[in-house]
C-alpha positions, 0 to 999 in steps of 0.5 A: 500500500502507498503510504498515501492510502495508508494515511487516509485510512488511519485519519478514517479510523482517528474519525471514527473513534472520536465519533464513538467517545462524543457518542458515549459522553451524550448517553452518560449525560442523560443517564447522570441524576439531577441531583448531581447536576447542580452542585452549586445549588444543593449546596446553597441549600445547606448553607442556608440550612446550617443558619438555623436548627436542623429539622427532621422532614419525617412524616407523621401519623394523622392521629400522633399528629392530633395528639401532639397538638393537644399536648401543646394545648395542654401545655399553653393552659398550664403556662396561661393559667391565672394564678387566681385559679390556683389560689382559689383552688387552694381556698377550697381545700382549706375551707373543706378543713374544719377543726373538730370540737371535743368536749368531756366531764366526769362522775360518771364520765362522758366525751363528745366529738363534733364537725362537719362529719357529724356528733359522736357521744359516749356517757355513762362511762362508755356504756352508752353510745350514740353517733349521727352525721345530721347535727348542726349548729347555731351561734348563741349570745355566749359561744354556740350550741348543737342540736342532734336527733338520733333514732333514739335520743335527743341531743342538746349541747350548750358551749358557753365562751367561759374557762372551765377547770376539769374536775379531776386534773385541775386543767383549765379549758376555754369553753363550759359545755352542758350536754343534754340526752333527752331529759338528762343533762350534764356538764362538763370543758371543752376546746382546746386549752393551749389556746389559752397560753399559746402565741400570746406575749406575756409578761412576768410581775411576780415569782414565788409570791414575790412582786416584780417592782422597779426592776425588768422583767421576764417575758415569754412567748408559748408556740409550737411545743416551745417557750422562748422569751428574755430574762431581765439580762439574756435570752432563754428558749426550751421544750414546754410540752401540754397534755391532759396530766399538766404541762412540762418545760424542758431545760432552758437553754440560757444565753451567758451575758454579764448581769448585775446582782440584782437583776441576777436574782430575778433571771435565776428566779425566774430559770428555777421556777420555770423547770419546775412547772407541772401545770397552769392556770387562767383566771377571769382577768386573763392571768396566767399561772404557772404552777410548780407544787411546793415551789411557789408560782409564776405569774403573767400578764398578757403584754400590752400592745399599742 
């Protein structure tokens, strides 16, 4: 072959295999995703993304996505709520809450409980019993009075705003009660008798039958099982337990700051006498007597406040 034959035939084949790679690169094109296309814009896209949190495009159920509304209902109520509507709720639960009035006497013994769930009495000792849930009650000139009717008794009781001194143990009480059953009457203290000494300031003017004059004197409060109070030169605090035998003061804790003699006798006085009180008592004046047996007594008035 010459070689001018010989090189139109390798041109020819160089054509050919130019036509064949321009060929392939069209299919590859049409087969490439769309995705891959156009690089710049999905990666705008991120960018754009990356400026705020990353949310997950999940789909969700028809009824989890019902409920999940509810719930960010529920949630903005709760967060809404006026505080009003809690106070109120609370006022509601307090009112529900009523103290039960209890009462008692001796020879032959008897004991009655009231509140808003009824009456209950036993007398004659405990051998007789008799309970309702329909008593009521009205206010009186005096204090108060209820009235009960059972399948079987009458009931009548009487509270009268006047201390009374339990026939047995000497404990004072802020009510006089008179119970009638039918046409049976008798009689006997009621309330509660820490309520006659407790959260009231009160002021000492005499130890031992000895006057308090020109000379400071102690003072006390009772609250929560406890009396606290100052001495003419420190402060003292100690345990001051009541219960139905009398009343029991712990050892006082005394704070130790200098004091003059005179003054010195008072605080020791005072210290001495208070571990050793077993009971008290209120007169009509409103006086407070605090007992020691043998030892002599202490006594208090309510303090003054202007």
């Amino acid at each position: 072959m010459s070689p001018t034959k010989r090189f139109s035939v390798m041109r020819l084949l160089v054509f050919a295999f130019v036509l064949m790679l321009v060929s392939c690169g069209k299919t590859n094109d049409q087969r490439r995703p769309e995705s891959a296309i156009e690089p710049e814009s999905a990666a705008g896209e991120t960018h754009q993304q990356a400026d705020g949190p990353e949310v997950a495009d999940t789909a969700i159920p028809d009824g989890d996505a019902r409920r999940g509304e509810q719930a960010g209902e529920t949630e903005k109520q709760s967060i809404d709520a006026p505080a009003g509507d809690l106070s109120d709720a609370n006022s509601n639960t307090a009112q529900s809450q009523t103290s039960t009035f209890r009462a008692a006497g001796n020879e032959p013994g008897w004991t009655l409980s009231f509140s808003e769930t009824g009456l209950e009495l036993y007398w004659n000792n405990g051998q007789n019993r008799t309970a309702t849930t329909s008593a009521t009650e009205r206010a009186t000139d005096r204090g108060f009075q209820i009235f009960a009717q059972t399948e079987t008794h009458r009931i009548v009781v009487d509270v009268y705003k006047d201390i009374c001194r339990d026939t047995m143990t000497g404990m004072p009480y802020p009510n006089t009660v008179s119970v009638a059953v039918d046409s049976r009457t008798m009689s006997g203290c009621g309330g509660d008798p820490s309520t006659l000494l407790e959260g009231i300031p009160w002021t000492v003017h005499t130890i031992a039958n000895e006057q308090l004059v020109d000379v400071e004197q102690p003072s006390f409060l009772v609250e929560g099982g406890r009396i606290s109070g100052r001495t003419p030169c420190n402060t003292f605090n100690a345990t001051f337990q009541l219960s139905a035998e009398g009343l029991v003061a712990g050892n006082p804790a005394v704070t130790r700051m200098a004091c003059p003699e005179g003054l010195t006798n008072v605080e020791a006085g005072f210290l001495y006498h208070l571990e050793r009180v077993i009971g008290f008592d209120v007169d009509d004046a409103g006086d407070l007597t605090l007992k020691t047996g043998s030892e002599g007594t202490i006594v208090a008035r309510r303090e003054v406040t202007n």
